[in-house]
mmJSON file of the N, C-alpha and C atoms, coordinates in Angstrom:
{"data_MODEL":{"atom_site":{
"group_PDB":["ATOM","ATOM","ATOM","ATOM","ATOM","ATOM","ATOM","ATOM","ATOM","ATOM","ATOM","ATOM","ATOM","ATOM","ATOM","ATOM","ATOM","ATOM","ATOM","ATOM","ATOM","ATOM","ATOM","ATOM","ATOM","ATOM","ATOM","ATOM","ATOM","ATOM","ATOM","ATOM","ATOM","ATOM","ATOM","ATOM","ATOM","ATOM","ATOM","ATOM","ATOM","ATOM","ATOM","ATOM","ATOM","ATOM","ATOM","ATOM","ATOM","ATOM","ATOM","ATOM","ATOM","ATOM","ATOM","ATOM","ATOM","ATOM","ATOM","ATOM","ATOM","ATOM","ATOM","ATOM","ATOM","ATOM","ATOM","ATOM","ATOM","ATOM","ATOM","ATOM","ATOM","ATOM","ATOM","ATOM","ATOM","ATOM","ATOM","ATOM","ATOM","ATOM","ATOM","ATOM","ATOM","ATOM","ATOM","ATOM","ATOM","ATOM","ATOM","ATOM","ATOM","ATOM","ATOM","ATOM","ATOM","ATOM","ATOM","ATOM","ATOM","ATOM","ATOM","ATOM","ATOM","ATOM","ATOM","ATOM","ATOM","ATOM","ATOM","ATOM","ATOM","ATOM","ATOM","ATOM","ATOM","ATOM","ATOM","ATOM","ATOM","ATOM","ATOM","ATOM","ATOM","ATOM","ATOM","ATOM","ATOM","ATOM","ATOM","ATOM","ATOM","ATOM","ATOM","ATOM","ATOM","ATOM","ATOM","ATOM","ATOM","ATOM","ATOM","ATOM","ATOM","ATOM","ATOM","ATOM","ATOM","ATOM","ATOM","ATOM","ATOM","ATOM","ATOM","ATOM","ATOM","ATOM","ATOM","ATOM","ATOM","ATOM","ATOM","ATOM","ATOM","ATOM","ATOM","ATOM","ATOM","ATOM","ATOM","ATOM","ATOM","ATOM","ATOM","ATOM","ATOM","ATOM","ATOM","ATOM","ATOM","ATOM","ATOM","ATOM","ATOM","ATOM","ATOM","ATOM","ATOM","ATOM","ATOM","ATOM","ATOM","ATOM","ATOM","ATOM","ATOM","ATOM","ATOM","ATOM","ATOM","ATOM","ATOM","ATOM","ATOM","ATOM","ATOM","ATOM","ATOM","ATOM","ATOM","ATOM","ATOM"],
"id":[1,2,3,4,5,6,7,8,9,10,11,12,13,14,15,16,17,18,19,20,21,22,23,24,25,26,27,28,29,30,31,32,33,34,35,36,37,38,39,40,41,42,43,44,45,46,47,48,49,50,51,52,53,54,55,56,57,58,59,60,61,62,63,64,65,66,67,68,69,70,71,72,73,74,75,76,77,78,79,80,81,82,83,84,85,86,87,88,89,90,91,92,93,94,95,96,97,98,99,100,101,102,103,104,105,106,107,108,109,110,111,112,113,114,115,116,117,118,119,120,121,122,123,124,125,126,127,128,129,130,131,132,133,134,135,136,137,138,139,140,141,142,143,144,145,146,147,148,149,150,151,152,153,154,155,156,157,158,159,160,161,162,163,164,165,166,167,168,169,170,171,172,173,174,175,176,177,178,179,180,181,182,183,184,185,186,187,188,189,190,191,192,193,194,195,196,197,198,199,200,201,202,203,204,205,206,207,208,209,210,211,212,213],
"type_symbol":["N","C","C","N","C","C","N","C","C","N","C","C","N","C","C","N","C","C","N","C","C","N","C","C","N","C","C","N","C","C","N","C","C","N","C","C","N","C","C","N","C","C","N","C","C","N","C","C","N","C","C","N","C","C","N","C","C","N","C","C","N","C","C","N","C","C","N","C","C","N","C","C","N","C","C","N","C","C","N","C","C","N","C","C","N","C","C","N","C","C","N","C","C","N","C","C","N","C","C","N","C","C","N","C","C","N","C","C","N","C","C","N","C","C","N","C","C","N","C","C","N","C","C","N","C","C","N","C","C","N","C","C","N","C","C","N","C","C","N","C","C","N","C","C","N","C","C","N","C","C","N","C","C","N","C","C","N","C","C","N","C","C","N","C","C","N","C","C","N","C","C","N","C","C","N","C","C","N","C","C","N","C","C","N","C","C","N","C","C","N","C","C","N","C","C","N","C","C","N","C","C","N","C","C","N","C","C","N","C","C","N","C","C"],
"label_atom_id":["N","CA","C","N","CA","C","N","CA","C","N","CA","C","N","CA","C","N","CA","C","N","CA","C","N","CA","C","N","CA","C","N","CA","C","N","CA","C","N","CA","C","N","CA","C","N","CA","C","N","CA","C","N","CA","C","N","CA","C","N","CA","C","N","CA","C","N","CA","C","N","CA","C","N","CA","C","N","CA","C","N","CA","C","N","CA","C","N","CA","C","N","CA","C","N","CA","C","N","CA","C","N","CA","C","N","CA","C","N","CA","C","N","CA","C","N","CA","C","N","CA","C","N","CA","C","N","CA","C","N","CA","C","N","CA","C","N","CA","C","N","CA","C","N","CA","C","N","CA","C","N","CA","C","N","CA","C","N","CA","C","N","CA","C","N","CA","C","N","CA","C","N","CA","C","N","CA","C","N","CA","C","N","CA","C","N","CA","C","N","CA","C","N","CA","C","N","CA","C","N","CA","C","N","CA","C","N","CA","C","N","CA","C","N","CA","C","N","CA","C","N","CA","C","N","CA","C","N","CA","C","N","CA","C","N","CA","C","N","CA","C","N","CA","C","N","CA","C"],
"label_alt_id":[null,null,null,null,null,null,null,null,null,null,null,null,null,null,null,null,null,null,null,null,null,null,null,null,null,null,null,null,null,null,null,null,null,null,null,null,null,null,null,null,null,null,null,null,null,null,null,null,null,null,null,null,null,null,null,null,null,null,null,null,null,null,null,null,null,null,null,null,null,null,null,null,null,null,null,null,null,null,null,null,null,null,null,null,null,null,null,null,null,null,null,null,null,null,null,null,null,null,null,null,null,null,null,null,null,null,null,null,null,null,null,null,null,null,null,null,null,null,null,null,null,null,null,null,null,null,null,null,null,null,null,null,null,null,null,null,null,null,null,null,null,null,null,null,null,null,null,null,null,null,null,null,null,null,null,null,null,null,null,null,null,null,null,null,null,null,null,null,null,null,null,null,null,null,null,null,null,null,null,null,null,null,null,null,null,null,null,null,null,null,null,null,null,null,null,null,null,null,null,null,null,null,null,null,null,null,null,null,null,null,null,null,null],
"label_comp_id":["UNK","UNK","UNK","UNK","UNK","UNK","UNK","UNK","UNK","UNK","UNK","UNK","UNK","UNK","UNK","UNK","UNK","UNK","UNK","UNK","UNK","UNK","UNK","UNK","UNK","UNK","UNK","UNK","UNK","UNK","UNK","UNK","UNK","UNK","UNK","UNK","UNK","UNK","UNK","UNK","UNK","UNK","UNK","UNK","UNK","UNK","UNK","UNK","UNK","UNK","UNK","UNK","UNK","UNK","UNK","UNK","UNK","UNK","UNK","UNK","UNK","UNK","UNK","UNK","UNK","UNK","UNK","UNK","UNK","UNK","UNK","UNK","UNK","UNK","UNK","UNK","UNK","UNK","UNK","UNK","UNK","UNK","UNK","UNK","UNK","UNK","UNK","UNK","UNK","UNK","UNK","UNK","UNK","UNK","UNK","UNK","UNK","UNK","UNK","UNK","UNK","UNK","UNK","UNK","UNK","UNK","UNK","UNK","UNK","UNK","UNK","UNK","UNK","UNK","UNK","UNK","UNK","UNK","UNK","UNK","UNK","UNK","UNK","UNK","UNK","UNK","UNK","UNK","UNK","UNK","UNK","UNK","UNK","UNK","UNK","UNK","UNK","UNK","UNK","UNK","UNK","UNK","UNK","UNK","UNK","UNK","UNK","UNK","UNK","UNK","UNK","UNK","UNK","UNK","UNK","UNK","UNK","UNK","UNK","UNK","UNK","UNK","UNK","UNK","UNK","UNK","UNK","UNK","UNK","UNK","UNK","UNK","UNK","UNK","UNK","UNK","UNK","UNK","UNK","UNK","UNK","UNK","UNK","UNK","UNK","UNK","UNK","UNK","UNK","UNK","UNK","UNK","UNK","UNK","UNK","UNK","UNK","UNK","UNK","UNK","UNK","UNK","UNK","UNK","UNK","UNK","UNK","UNK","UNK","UNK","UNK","UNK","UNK"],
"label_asym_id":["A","A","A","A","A","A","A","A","A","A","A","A","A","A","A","A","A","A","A","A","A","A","A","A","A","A","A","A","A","A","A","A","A","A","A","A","A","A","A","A","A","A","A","A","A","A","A","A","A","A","A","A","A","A","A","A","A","A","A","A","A","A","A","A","A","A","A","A","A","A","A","A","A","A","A","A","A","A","A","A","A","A","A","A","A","A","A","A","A","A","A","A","A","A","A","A","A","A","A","A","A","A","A","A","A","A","A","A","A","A","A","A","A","A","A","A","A","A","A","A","A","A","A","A","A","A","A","A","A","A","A","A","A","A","A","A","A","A","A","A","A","A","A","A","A","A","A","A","A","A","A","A","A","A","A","A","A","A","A","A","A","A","A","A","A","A","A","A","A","A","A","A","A","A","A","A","A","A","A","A","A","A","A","A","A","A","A","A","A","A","A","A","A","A","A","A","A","A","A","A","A","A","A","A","A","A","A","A","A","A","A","A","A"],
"label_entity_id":["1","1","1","1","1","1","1","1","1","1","1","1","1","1","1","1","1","1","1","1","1","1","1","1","1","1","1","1","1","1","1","1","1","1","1","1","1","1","1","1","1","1","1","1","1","1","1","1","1","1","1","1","1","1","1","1","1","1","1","1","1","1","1","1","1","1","1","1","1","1","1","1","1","1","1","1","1","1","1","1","1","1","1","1","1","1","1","1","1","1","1","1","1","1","1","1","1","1","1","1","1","1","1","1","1","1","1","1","1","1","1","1","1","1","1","1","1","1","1","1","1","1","1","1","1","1","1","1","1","1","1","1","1","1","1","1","1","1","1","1","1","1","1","1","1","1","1","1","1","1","1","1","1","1","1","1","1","1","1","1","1","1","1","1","1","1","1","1","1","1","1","1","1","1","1","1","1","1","1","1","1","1","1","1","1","1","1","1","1","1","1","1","1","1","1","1","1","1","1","1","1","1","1","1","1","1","1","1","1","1","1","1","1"],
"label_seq_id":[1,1,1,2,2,2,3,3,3,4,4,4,5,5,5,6,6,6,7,7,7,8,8,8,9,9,9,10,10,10,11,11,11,12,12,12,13,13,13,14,14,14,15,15,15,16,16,16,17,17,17,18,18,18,19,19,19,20,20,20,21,21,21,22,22,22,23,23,23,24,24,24,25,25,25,26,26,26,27,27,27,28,28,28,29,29,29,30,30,30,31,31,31,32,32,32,33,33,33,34,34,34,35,35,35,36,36,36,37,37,37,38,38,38,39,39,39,40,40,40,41,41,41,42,42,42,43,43,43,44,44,44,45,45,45,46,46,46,47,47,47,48,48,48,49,49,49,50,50,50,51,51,51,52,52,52,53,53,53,54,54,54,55,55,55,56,56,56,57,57,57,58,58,58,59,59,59,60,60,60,61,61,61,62,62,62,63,63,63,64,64,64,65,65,65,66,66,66,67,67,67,68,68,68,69,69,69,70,70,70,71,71,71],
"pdbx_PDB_ins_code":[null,null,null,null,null,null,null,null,null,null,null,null,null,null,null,null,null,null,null,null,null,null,null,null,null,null,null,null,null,null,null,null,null,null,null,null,null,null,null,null,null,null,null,null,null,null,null,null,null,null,null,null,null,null,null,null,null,null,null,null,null,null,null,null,null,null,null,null,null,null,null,null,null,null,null,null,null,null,null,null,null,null,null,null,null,null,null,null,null,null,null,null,null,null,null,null,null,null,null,null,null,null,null,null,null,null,null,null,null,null,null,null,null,null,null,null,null,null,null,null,null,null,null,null,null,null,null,null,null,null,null,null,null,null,null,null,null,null,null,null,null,null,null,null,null,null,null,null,null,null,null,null,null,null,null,null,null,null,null,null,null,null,null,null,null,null,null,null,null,null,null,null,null,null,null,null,null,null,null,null,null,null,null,null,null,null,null,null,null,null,null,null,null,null,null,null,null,null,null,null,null,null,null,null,null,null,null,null,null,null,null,null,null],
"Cartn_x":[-50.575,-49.411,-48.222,-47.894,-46.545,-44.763,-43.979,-43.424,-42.038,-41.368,-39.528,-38.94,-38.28,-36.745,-35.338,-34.78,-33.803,-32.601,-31.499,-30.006,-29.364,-30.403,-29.725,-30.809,-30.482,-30.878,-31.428,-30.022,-30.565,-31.915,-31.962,-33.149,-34.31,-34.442,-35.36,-36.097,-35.297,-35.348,-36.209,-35.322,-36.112,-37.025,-37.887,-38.878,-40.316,-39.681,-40.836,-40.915,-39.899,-39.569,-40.13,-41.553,-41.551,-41.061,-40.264,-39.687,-38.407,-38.725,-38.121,-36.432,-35.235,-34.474,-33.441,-32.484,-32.184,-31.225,-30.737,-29.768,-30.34,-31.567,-32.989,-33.348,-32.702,-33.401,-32.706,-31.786,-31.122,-31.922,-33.063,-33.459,-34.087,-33.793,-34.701,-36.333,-37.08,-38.033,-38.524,-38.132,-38.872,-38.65,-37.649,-37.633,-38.507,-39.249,-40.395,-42.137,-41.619,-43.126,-43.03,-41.867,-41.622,-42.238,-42.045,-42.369,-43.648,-44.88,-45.705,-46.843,-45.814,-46.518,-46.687,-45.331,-45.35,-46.28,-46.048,-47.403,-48.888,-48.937,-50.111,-51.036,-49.47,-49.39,-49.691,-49.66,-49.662,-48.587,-46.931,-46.473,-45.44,-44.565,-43.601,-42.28,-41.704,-40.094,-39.225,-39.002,-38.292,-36.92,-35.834,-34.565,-34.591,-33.54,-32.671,-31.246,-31.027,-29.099,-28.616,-27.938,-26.869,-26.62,-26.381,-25.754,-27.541,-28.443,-29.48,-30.429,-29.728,-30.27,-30.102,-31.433,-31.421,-31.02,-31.363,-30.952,-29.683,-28.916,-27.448,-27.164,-27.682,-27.206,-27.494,-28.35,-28.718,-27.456,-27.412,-26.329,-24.708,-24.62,-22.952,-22.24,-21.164,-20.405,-20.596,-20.602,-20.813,-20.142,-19.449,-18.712,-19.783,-19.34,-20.088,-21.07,-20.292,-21.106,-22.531,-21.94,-23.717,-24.474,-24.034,-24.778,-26.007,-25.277,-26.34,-26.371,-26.715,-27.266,-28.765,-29.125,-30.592,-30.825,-32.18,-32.449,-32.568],
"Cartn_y":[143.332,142.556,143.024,141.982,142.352,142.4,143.253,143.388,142.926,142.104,141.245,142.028,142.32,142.932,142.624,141.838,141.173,141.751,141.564,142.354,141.441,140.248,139.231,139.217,139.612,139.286,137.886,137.383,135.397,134.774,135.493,134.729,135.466,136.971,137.384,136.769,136.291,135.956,134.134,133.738,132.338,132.179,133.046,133.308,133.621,134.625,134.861,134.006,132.767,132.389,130.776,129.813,128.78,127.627,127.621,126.222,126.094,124.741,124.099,123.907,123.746,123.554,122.459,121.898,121.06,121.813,122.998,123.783,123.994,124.064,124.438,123.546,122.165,121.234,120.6,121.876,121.805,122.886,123.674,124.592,123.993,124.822,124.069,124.182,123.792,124.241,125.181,126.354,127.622,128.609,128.303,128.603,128.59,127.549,127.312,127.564,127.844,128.297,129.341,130.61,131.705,131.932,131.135,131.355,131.158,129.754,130.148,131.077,131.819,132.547,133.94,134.12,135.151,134.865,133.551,133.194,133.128,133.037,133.856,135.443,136.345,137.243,137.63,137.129,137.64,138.011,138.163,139.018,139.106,140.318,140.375,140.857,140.1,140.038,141.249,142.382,143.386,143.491,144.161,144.506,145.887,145.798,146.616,146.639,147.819,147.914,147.496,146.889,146.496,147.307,148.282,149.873,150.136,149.595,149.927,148.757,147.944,146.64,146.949,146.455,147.229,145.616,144.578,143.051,142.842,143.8,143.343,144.133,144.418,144.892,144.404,142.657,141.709,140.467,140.367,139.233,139.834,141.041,141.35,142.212,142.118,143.132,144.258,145.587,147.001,147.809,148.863,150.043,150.761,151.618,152.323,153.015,153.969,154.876,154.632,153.226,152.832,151.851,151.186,150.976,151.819,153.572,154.427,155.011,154.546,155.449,155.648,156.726,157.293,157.328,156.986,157.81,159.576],
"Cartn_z":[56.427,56.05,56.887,57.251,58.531,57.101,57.777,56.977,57.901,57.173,57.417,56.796,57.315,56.79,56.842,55.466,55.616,55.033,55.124,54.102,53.266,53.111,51.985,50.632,49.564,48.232,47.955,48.143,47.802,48.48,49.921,50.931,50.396,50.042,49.287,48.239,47.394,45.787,46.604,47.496,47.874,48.473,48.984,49.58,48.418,47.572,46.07,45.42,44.923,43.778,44.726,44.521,44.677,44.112,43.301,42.7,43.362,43.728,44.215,43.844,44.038,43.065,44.019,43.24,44.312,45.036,44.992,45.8,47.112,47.063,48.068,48.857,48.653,49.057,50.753,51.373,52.255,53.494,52.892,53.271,55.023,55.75,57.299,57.695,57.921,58.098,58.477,59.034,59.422,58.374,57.137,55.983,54.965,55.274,54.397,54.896,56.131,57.271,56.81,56.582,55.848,54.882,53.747,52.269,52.323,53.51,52.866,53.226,54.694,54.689,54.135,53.007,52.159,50.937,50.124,49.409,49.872,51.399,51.771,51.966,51.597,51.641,53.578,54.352,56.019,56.067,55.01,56.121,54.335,53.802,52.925,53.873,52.525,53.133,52.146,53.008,52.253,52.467,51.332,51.488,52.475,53.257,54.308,53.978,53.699,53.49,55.324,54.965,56.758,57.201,56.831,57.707,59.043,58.422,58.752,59.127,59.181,60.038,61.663,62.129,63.717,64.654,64.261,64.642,64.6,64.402,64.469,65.853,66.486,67.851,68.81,68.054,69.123,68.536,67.726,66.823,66.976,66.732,66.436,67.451,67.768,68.481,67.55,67.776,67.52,68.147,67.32,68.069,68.327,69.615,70.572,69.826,68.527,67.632,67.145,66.283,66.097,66.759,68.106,68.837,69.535,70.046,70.461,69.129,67.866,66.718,66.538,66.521,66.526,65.014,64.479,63.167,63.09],
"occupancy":[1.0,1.0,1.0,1.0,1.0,1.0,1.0,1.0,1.0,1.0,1.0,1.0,1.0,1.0,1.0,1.0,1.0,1.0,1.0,1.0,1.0,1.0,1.0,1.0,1.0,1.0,1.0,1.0,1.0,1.0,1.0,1.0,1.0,1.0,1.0,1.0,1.0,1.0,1.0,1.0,1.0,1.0,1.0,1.0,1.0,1.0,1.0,1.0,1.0,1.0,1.0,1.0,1.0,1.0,1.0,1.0,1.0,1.0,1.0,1.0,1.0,1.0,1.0,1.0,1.0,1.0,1.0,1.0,1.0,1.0,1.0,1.0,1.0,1.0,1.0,1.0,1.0,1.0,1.0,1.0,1.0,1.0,1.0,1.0,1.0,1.0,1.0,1.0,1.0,1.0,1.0,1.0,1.0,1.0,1.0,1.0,1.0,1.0,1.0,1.0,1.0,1.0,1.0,1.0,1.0,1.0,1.0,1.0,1.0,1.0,1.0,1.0,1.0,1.0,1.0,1.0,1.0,1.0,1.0,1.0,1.0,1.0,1.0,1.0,1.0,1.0,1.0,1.0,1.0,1.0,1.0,1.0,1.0,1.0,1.0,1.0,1.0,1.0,1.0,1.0,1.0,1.0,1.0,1.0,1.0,1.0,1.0,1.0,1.0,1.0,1.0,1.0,1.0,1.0,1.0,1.0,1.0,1.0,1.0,1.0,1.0,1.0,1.0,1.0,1.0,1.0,1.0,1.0,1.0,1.0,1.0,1.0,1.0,1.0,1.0,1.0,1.0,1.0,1.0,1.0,1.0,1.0,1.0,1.0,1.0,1.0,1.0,1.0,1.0,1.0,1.0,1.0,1.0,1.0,1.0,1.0,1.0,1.0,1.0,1.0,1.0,1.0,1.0,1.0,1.0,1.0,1.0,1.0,1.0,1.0,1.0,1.0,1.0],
"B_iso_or_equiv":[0.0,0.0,0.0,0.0,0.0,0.0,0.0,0.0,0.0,0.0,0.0,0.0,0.0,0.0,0.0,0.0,0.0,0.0,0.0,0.0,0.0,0.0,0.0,0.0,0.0,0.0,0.0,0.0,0.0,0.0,0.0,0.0,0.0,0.0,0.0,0.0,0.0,0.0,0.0,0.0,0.0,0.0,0.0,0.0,0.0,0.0,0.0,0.0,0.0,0.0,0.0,0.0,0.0,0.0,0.0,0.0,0.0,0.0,0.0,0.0,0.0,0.0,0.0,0.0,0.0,0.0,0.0,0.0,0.0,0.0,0.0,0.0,0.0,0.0,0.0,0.0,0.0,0.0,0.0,0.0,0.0,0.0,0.0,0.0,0.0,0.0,0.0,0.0,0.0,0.0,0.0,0.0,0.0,0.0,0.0,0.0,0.0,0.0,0.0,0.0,0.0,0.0,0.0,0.0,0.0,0.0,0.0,0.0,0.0,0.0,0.0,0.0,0.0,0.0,0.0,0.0,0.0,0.0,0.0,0.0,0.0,0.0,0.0,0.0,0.0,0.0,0.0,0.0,0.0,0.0,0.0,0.0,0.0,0.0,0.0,0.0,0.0,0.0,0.0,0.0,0.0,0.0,0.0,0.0,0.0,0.0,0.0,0.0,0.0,0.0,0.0,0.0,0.0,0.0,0.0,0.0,0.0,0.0,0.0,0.0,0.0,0.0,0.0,0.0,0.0,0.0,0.0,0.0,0.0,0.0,0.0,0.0,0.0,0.0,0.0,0.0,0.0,0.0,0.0,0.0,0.0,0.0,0.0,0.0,0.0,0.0,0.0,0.0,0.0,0.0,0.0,0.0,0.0,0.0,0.0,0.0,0.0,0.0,0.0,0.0,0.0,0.0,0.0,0.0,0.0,0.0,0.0,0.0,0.0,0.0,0.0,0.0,0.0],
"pdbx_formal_charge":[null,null,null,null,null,null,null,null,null,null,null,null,null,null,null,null,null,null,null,null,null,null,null,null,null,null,null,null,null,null,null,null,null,null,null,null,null,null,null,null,null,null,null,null,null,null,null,null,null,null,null,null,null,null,null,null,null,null,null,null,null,null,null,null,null,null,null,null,null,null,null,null,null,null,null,null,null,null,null,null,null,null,null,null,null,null,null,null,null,null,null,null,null,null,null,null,null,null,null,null,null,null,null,null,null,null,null,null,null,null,null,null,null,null,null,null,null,null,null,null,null,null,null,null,null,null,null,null,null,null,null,null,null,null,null,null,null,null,null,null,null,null,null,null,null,null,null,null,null,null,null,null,null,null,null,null,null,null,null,null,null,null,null,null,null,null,null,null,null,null,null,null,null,null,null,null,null,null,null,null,null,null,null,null,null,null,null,null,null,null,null,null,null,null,null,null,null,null,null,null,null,null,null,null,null,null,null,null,null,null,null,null,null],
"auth_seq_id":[1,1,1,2,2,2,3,3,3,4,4,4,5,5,5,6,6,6,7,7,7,8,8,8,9,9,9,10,10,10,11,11,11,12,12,12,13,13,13,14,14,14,15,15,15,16,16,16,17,17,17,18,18,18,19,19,19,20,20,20,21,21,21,22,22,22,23,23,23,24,24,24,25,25,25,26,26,26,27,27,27,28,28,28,29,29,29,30,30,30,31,31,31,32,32,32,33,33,33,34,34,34,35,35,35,36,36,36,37,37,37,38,38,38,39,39,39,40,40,40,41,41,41,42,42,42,43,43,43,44,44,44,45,45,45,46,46,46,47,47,47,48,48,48,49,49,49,50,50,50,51,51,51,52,52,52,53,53,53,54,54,54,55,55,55,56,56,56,57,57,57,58,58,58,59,59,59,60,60,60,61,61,61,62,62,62,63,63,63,64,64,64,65,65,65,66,66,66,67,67,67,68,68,68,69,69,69,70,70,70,71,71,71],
"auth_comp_id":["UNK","UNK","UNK","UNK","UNK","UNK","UNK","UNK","UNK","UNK","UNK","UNK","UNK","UNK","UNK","UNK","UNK","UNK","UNK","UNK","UNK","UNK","UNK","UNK","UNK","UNK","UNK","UNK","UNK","UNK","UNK","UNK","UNK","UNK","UNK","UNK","UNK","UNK","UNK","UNK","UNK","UNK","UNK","UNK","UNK","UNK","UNK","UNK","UNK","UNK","UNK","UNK","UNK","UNK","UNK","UNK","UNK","UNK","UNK","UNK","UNK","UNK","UNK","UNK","UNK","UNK","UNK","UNK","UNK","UNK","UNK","UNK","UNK","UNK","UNK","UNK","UNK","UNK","UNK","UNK","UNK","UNK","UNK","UNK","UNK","UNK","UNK","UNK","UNK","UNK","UNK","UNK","UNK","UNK","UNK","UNK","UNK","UNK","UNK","UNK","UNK","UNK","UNK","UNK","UNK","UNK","UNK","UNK","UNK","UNK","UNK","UNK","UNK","UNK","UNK","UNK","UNK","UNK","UNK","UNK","UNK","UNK","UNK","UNK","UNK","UNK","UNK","UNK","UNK","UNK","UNK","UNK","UNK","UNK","UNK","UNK","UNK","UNK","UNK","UNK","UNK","UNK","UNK","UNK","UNK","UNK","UNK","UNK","UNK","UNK","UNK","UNK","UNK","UNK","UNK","UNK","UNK","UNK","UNK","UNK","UNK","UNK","UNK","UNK","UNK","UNK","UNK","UNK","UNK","UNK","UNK","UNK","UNK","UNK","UNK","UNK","UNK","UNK","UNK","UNK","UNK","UNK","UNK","UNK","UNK","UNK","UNK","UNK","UNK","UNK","UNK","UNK","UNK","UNK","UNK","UNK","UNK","UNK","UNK","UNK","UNK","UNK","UNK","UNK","UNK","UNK","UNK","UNK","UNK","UNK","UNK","UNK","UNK"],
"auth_asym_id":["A","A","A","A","A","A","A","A","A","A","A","A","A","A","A","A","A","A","A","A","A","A","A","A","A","A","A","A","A","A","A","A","A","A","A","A","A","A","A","A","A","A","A","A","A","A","A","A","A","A","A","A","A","A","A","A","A","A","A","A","A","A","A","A","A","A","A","A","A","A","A","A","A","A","A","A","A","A","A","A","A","A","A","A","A","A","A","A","A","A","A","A","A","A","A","A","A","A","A","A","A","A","A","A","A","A","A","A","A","A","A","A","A","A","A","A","A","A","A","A","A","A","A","A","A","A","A","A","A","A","A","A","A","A","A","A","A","A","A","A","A","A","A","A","A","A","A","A","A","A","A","A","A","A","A","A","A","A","A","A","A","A","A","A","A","A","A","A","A","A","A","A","A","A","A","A","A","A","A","A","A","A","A","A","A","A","A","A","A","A","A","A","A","A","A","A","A","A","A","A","A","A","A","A","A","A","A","A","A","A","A","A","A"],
"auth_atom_id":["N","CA","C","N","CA","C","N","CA","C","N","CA","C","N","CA","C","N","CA","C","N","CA","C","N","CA","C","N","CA","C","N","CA","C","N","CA","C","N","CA","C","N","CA","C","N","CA","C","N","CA","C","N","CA","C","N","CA","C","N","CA","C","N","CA","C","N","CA","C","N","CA","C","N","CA","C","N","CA","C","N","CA","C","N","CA","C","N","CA","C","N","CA","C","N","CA","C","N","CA","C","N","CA","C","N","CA","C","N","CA","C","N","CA","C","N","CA","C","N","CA","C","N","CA","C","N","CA","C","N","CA","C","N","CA","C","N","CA","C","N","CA","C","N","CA","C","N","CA","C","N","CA","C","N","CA","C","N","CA","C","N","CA","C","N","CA","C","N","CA","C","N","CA","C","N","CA","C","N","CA","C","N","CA","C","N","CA","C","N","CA","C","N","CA","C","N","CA","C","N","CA","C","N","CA","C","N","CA","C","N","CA","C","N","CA","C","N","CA","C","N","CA","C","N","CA","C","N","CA","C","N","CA","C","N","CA","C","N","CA","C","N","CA","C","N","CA","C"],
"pdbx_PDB_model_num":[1,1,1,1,1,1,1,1,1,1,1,1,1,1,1,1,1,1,1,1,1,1,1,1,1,1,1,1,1,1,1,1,1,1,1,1,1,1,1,1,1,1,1,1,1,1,1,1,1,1,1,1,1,1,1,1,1,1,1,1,1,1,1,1,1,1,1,1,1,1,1,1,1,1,1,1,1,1,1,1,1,1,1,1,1,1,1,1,1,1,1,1,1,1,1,1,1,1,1,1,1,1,1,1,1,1,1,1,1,1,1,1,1,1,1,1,1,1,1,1,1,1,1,1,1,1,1,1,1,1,1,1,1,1,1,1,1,1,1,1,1,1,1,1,1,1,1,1,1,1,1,1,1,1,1,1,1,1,1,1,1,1,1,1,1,1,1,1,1,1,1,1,1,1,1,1,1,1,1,1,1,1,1,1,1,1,1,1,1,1,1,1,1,1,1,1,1,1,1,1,1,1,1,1,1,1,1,1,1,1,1,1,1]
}}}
């Protein structure tokens, strides 16, 4: 099982939770290629605190510090 790692709660919760709702019903398609492939179990979608999201150094400007931050 391949493991996602995301820093949003809500996209978590919409990924486990299959019913439909109409808030959901704006969702794009690779959103839902997502879910089923978490109801397939091939890959879970886990929480990451942001301090520790490593994709934000492809998405966000970053001060120098934690750009070269090592674990």
């Amino acid at each position: 099982m391949m493991p996602l790692f995301c820093d949003n709660t809500s996209v978590i919760n919409l990924t486990k939770n299959q019913i439909q709702h109409s808030r959901t019903k704006h969702i794009e398609i690779r959103h839902h290629f997502i879910r089923d492939h978490v109801s397939n179990w091939d890959c879970e979608v886990q929480f990451i605190e942001i301090g520790r999201q490593l994709a934000d150094i492809f998405t966000k400007s970053l001060p120098k510090d934690r750009f070269f931050f090592t674990k």
